[in-house]
N, C-alpha and C positions, 0 to 999 in steps of 0.2 A: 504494500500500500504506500502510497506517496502521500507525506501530509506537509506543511510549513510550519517551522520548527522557529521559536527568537533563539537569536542567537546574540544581539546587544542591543546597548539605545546610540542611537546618535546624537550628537552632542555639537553646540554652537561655539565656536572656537572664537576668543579673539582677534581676527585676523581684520587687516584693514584699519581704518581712522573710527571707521562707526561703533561706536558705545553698546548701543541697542538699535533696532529694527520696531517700526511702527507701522500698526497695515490699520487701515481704517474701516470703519463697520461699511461691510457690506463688499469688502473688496477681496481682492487673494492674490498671495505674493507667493513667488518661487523662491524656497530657500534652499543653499547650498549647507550641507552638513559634514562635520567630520564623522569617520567611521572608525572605531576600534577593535580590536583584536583581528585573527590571522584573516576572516572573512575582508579586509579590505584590499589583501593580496589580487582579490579576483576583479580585476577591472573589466568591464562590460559583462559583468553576470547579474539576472536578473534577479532581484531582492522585493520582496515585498517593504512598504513600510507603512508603517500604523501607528494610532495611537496608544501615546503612554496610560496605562490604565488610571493613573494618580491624577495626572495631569490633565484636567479640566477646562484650565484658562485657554487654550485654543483648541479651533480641531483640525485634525489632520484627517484627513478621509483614507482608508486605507486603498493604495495606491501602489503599481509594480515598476519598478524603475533600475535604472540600470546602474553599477556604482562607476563612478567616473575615474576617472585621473585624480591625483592628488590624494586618493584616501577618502573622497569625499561622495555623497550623495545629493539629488536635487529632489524636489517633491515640493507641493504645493501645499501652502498652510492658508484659509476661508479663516475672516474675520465676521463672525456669523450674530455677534452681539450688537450691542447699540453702543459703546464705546471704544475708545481706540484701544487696540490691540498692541502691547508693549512686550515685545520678545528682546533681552540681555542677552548679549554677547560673553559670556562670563564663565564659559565651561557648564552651561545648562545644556541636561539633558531633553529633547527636545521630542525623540518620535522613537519607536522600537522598529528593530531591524528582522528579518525572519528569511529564513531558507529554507526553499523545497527539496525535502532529499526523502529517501526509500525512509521505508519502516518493516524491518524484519520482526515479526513476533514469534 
């Protein structure tokens, strides 16, 4: 059986002059993530990403994406509230990462 497995969270790395990231109600912005452990080895392998079950303050729709260059992932985060959406730069972890592999029982 094949199922999708987490295997980490992605994380907002300080990179750049920007502090934080602001997406406004009703809008949706593409964010670029760092990715940790051996899974970011695999550049252009397909990853599910989703949301963090904790993590409330935005939503990430679960979406399949490929891991880029750099270590990194893209995916699109909906600002779906009536206020502005304030994402930190700060090593927050931001969406859970998942690979499809066998399931021997």
């Amino acid at each position: 059986a094949k199922k999708w497995f987490r295997v980490t969270n992605v994380v907002m790395q300080r990179r750049g002059s920007l502090e934080k990231i602001a997406i406004f109600p009703g809008k949706q912005l593409k964010l670029y993530a760092t990715i940790f452990g051996p899974v970011r080895k695999q550049k252009g392998k397909e990853v599910l990403i989703t949301r963090m079950p904790k993590n409330k303050e935005f939503h990430v729709s679960s979406q399949i994406v490929k891991i880029c260059e750099n270590d990194t992932v893209g995916f699109s985060v909906a600002n779906e509230g009536k206020s502005n959406l304030t994402i930190y730069k700060s090593g927050q972890d931001v969406a859970t990462l998942c690979v499809w592999a066998d399931v021997k029982l």
